[in-house]
C-alpha positions as CSV (number, residue, x, y, z in Angstrom):
1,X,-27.0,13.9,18.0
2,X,-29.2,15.2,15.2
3,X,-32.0,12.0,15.7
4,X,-31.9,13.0,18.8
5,X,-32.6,17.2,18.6
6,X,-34.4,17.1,15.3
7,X,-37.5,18.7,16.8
8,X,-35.4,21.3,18.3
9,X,-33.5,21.8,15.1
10,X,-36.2,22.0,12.9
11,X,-37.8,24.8,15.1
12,X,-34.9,27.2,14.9
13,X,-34.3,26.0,11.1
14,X,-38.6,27.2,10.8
15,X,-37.5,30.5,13.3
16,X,-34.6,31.5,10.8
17,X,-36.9,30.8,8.1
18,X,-40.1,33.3,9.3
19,X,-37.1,35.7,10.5
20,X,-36.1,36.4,6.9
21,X,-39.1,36.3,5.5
22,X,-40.2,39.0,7.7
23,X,-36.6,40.9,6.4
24,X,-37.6,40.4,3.2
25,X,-40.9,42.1,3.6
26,X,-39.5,45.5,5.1
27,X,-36.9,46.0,2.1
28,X,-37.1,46.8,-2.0
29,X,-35.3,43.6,-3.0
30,X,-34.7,45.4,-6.2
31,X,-33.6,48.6,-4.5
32,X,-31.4,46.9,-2.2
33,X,-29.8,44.6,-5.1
34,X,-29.1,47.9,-6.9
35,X,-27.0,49.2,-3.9
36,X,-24.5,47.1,-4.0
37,X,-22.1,48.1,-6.7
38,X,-22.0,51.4,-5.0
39,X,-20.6,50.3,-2.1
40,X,-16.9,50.7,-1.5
41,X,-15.1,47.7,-1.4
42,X,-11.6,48.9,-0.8
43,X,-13.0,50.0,2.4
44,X,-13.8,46.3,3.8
45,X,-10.3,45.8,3.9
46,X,-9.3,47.1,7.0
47,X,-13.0,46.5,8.6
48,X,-12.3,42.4,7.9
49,X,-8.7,43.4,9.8
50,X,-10.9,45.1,13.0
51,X,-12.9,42.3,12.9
52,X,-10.3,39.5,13.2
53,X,-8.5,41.8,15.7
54,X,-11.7,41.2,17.8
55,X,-10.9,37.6,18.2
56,X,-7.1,38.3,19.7
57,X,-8.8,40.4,22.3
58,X,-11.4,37.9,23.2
59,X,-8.3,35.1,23.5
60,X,-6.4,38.1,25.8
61,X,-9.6,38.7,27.8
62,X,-9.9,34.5,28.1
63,X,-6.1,34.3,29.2
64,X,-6.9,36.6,32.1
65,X,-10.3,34.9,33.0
66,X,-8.3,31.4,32.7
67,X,-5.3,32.9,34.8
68,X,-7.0,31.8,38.3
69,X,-7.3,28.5,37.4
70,X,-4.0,27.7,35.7
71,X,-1.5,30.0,34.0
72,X,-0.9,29.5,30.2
73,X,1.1,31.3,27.3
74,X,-1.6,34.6,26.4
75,X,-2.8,33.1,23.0
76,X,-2.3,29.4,24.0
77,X,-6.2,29.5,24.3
78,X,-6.6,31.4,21.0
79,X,-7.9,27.8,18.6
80,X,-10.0,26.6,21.2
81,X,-11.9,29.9,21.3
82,X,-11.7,30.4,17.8
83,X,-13.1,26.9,17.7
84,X,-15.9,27.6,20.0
85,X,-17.5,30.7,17.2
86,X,-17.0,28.4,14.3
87,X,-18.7,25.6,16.0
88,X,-21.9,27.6,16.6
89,X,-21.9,28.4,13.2
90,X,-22.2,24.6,11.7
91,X,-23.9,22.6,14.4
92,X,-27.3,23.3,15.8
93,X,-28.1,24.1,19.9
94,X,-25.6,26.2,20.2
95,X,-23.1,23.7,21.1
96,X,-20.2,25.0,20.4
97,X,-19.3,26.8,24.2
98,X,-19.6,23.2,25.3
99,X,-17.1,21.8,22.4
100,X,-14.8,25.3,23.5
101,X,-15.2,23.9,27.2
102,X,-13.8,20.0,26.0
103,X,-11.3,21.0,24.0
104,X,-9.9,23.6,25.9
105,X,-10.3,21.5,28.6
106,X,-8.1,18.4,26.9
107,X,-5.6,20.2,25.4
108,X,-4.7,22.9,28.4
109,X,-5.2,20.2,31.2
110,X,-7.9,22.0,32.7
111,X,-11.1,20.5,34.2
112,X,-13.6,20.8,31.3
113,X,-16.2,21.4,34.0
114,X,-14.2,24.2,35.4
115,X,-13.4,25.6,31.8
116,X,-17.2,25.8,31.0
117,X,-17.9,28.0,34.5
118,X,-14.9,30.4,32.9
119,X,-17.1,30.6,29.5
120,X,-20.2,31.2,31.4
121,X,-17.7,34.0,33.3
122,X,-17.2,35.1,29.9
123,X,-20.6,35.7,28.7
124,X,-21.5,37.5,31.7
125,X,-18.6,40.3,30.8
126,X,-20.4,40.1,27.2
127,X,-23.8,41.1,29.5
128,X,-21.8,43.3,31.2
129,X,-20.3,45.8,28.7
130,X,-23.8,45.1,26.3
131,X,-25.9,46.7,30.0
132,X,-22.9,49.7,30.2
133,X,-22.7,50.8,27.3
134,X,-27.1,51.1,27.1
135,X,-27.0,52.7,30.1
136,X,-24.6,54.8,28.6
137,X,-26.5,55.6,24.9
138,X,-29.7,56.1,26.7
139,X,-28.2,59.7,28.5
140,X,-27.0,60.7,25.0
141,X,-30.1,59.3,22.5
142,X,-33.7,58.5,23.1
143,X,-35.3,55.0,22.1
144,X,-38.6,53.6,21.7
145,X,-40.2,52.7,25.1
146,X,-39.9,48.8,24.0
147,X,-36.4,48.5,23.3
148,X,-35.6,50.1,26.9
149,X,-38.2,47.7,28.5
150,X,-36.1,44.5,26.9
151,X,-33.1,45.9,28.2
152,X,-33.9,46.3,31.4
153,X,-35.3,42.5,31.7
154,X,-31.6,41.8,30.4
155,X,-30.3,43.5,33.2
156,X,-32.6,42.0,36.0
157,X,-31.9,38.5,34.1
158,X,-28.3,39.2,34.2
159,X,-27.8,40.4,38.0
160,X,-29.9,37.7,38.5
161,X,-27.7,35.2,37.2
162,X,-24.2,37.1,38.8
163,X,-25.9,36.2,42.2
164,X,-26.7,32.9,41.5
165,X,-23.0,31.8,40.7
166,X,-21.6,33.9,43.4
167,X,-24.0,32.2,45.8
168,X,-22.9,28.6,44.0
169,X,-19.0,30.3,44.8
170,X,-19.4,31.5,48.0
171,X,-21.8,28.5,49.7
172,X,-20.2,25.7,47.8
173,X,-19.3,23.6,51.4
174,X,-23.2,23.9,52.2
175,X,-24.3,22.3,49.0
176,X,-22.3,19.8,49.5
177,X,-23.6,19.3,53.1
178,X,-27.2,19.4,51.8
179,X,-26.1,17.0,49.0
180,X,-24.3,14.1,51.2
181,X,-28.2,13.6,52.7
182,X,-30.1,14.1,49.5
183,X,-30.8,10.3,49.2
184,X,-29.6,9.0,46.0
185,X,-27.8,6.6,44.2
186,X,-23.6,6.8,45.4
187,X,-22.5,7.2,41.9
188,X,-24.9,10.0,40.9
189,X,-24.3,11.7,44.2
190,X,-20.1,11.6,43.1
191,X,-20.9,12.7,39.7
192,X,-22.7,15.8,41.2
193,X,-20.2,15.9,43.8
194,X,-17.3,16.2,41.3
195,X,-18.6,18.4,38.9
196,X,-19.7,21.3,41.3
197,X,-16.0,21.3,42.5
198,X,-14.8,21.4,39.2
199,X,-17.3,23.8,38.4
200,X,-17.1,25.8,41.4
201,X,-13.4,26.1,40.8
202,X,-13.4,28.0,37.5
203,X,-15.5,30.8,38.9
204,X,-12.3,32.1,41.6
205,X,-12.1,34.5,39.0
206,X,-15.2,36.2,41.0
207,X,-13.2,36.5,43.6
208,X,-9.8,37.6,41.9
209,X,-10.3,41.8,42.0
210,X,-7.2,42.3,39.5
211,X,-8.1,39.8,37.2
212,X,-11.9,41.4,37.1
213,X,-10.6,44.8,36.4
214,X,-8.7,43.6,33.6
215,X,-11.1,41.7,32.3
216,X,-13.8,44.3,32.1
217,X,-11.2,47.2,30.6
218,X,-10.6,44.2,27.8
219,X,-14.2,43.8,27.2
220,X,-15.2,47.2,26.9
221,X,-12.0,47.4,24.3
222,X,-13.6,44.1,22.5
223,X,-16.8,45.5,22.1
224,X,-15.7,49.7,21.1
225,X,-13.5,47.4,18.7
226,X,-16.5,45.3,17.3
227,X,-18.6,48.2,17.2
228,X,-16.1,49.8,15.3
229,X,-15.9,46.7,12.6
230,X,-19.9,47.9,12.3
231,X,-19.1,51.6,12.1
232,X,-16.5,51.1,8.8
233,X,-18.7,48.7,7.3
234,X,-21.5,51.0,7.2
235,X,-19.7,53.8,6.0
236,X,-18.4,51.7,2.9
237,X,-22.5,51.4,2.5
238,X,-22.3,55.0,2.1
239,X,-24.2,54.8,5.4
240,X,-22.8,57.3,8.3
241,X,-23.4,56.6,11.5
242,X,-21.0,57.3,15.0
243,X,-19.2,54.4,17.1
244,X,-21.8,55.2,19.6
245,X,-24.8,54.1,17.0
246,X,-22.4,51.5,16.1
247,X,-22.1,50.3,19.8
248,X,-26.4,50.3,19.6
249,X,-26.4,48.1,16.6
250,X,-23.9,45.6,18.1
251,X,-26.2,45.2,21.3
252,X,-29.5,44.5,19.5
253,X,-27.7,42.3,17.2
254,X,-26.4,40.2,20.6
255,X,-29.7,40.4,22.2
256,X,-31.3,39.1,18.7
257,X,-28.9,35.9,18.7
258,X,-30.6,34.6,21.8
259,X,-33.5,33.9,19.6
260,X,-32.7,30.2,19.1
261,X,-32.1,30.0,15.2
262,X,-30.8,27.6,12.4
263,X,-26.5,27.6,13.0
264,X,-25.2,31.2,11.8
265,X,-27.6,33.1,13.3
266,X,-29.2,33.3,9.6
267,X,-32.3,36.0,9.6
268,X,-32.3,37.1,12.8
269,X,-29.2,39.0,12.5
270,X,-30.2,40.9,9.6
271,X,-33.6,41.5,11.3
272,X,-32.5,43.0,14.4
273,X,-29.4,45.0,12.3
274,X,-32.1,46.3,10.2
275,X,-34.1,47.1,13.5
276,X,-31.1,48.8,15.3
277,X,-30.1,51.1,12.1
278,X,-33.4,52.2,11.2
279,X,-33.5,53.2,14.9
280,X,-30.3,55.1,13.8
281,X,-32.7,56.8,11.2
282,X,-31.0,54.7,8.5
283,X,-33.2,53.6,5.4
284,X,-34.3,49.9,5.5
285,X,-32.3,49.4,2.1
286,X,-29.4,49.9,2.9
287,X,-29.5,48.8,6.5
288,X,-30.1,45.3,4.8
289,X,-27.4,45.9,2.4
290,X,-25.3,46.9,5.2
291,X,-26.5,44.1,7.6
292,X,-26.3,41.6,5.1
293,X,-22.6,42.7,4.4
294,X,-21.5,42.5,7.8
295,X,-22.8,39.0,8.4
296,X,-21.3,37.7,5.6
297,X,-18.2,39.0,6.6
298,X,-18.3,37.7,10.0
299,X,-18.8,34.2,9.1
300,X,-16.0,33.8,6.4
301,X,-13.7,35.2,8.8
302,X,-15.3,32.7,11.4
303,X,-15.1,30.2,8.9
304,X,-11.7,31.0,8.1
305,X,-9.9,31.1,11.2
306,X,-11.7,28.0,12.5
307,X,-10.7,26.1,9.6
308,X,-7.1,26.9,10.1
309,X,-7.2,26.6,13.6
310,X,-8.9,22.9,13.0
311,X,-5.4,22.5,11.0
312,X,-3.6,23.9,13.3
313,X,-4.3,21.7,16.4
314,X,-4.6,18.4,14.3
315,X,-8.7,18.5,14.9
316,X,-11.6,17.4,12.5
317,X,-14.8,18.2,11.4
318,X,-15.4,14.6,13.2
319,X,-13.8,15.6,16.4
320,X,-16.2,18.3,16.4
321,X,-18.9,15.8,16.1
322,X,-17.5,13.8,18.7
323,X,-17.3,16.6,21.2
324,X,-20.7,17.7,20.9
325,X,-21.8,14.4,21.6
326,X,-19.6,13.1,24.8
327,X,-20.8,14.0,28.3
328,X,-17.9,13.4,29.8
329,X,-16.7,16.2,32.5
């Protein structure tokens, strides 16, 4: 797998590289070092607990976006997405929705095809909530003129790709009309065959008004609650900002991790935190410290859960491996 990506690896290993570099240059190192025995320790304590809590509401939300395809126990799905998070943080491409897709798939007796349409469901909630809730800031704060114009090519992007899968739902017996005289080989034409259906049969959720619902009120929860992780650790910072400007920093941060990076998101998270909070009127210094702080918080809980939940469900590092490489449906 690695021979195979190593350009593509060693370009978002070069991306991190230039993004921290450019972190670097908009802080005091010193300044910043000298910040941190000030900040309040005792007070990360419940913000790791809001943060972990995250990750139950993204295995609720997943239990109600999995419901229309088969019904499980509400936190059977709870490793697998676990899994997903701390496979993006150790192996490159962002591979680790697809590993979430197999092993979810294998273990719950699911399609994995159909599984990786109900991530992709998933995402687009993320989408969802991260447009809302801008819509929402803009009426209340003001922003420069470029950060509105790149959200509002996320939200043409986004509708854009809403359509698309509802038009992949909703017309699925016409592609495979158009298919059957596509002239091609009989096995490739059943490989495509199969995995639209399976695919095809994991978005029903778009067509499931109750389970929608749900799953927006749980997303909007997830993200106030994720937000809020943001909000506590600032203030042990010494840094005071409201749930709304913690809301803000959580959406550039997301739009920042599309930037295809080295695995843990490393530099471009603390760029576009710094970004976000000095938005917020918040001195670079302590954004970083407070950027910084977060991240590293984030990933040894990631790391943490992900390693028990490897435990848990008899998995290794190998498996992992494995996964990212077969192609299997």
């Amino acid at each position: 797998m690695f021979k195979k990506h190593f350009l593509k690896i060693l370009v978002g290993i070069c991306i991190s590289v230039i993004l921290i570099l450019l972190t670097l240059r908009q802080i005091d190192i010193k300044k910043s070092l000298e910040l941190i025995p000030s900040v309040n320790y005792l007070i990360l304590i419940p913000a790791i607990l809001v943060y972990c809590f995250t990750y139950v509401l993204r295995s609720i939300r997943y239990y109600y976006i999995l419901l229309p395809l088969k019904k499980t126990k509400v936190f059977d799905n709870f490793p697998y997405t676990m899994l997903g998070f701390f496979a993006n943080n150790i192996i490159p491409l962002r591979l680790g929705e697809l590993i979430r897709a197999k092993v979810t798939g294998e273990r719950l007796k699911v399609s994995r095809s159909s599984v990786l349409a109900t991530i992709i469901i998933e995402r687009l909630f993320d989408v969802i909530m991260f447009v809302s809730f801008f819509f929402l800031i803009v009426m209340v704060m003001s922003f420069p003129e470029y950060i509105k114009r790149s959200f509002y090519i996320l939200t043409v992007i986004f509708f854009i790709c809403l359509l698309a899968l509802y038009i992949i739902l909703i017309y699925k017996d016409n592609a495979f009309k158009v298919l059957s005289k596509v002239s091609v080989t009989s096995s490739l034409k059943s490989l495509i065959t199969n995995f639209l259906d399976r695919f095809t049969s994991g978005l029903i959720v778009l067509k499931t008004p109750s389970v929608l619902i749900k799953t927006f009120i749980l997303s909007g929860i997830l993200w106030g609650t994720e937000s809020l992780f943001i909000v506590v650790v600032a203030y042990a910072c010494g840094i005071h900002i409201s749930i709304i400007g913690g809301i803000f920093t959580v959406i550039v941060i997301g739009m920042g991790s599309i930037i295809p990076t080295a695995p843990g998101y490393f530099g471009v998270f603390e760029l576009m935190g710094i970004l976000a909070l000095s938005i917020l009127s918040v001195n670079k210094d302590p954004a970083f410290i407070c950027t910084a702080i977060c991240h590293f918080l984030q990933l040894v809980i990631i790391f943490s859960l992900g390693i028990i939940c490897i435990i848990k469900t008899k998995l290794s590092f190998s498996d992992l491996f494995k996964f990212a490489k077969d192609k299997s449906n």
